[in-house]
N, C-alpha and C positions, 0 to 999 in steps of 0.2 A: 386323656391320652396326651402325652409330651408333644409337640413339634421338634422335630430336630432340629439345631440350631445348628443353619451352612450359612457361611458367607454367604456376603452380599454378591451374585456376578456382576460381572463390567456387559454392557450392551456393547457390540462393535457397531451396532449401527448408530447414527447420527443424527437427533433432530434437526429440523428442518432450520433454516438459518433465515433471517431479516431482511437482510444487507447484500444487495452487487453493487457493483463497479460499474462508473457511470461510464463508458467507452467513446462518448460523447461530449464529455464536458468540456467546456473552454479550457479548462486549467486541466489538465490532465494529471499535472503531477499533486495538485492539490488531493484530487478524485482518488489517486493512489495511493497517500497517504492514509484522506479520509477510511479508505478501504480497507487497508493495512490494520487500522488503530479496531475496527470493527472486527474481523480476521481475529486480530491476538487475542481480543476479548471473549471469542466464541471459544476459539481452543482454551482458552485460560476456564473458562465458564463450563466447559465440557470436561475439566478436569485431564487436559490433554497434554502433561507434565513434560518437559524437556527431557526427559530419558523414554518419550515415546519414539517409536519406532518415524524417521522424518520421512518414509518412503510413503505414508500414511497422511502425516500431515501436506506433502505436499499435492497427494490427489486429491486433498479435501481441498484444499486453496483452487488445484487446479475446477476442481467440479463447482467449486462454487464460483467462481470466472467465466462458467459454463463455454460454451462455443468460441467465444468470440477469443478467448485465450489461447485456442489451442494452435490459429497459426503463429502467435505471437512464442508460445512455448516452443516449437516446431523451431523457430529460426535461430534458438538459441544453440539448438546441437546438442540436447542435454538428454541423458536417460532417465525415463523416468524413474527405474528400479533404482538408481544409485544417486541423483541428484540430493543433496543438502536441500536442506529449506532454506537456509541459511542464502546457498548458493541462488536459490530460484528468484529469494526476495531482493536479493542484490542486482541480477540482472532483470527484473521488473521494474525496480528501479530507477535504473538507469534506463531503461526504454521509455518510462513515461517522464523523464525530466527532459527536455528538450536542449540541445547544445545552445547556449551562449553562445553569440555575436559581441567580444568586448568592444569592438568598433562603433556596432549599432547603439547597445547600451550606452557608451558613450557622450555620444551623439541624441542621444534620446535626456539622457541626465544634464549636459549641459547647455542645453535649446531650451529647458524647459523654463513656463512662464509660470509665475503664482497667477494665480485665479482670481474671480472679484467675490467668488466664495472660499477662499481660502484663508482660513484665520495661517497665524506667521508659525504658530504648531505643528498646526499640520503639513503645511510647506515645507518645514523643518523634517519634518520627519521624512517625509516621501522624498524630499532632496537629497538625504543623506541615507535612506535606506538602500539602494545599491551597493554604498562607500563599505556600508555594514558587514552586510552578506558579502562580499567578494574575498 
């Protein structure tokens, strides 16, 4: 007896994920990055294409954020029905990168001392890494 040959279906549900967001780390914006790279990986890996539907993708983000996200989504003013993902990851963003002080920064860059562990590389680098990024 033949099997009939149907496509394969798409599961809507979603295995279980690895990876949260450390809502504690020192470095926040690193945490979000790191979290971010982990995120596009699952959807990439889930087969979760750019012409998927973003009202989707962004409840997966938000549910995998679990609690701690939702006042932080909450103060954006954003719906969830119609928010981009686009738009969600931009202002996540910008919540976990904290505003510069150029003043302080500054002030912090030209105070600073080399070390008695500090090869002249490294000083170099860490001296002029601000100048960089800014």
């Amino acid at each position: 007896m033949a099997v009939p040959n149907h496509p394969p279906t798409v599961s809507k549900t979603m295995p279980s994920h690895r990876f949260t967001m450390n809502f504690h780390a020192p470095d926040l914006t690193k945490a979000w990055r790191d979290f971010l790279i982990s995120f596009r990986i699952y959807i990439t890996a889930h087969d979760l294409s750019d012409d998927e539907e973003d009202r989707r993708k962004v409840a997966i983000l938000l549910n995998i954020l679990v609690s701690n996200a939702l006042p932080i989504f909450n103060s954006f003013d954003l719906k969830l029905e119609s928010t981009p993902l686009t738009t969600l990851v931009l202002r996540c963003g910008a919540y976990f990168t904290p505003n510069v002080n150029p003043t302080i920064e500054g002030h912090k860059l030209f105070n600073r001392k080399q070390g008695t562990d500090d090869d002249i590389d490294t000083y170099a680098l860490v001296y002029n890494a601000p100048l960089v990024h800014s």
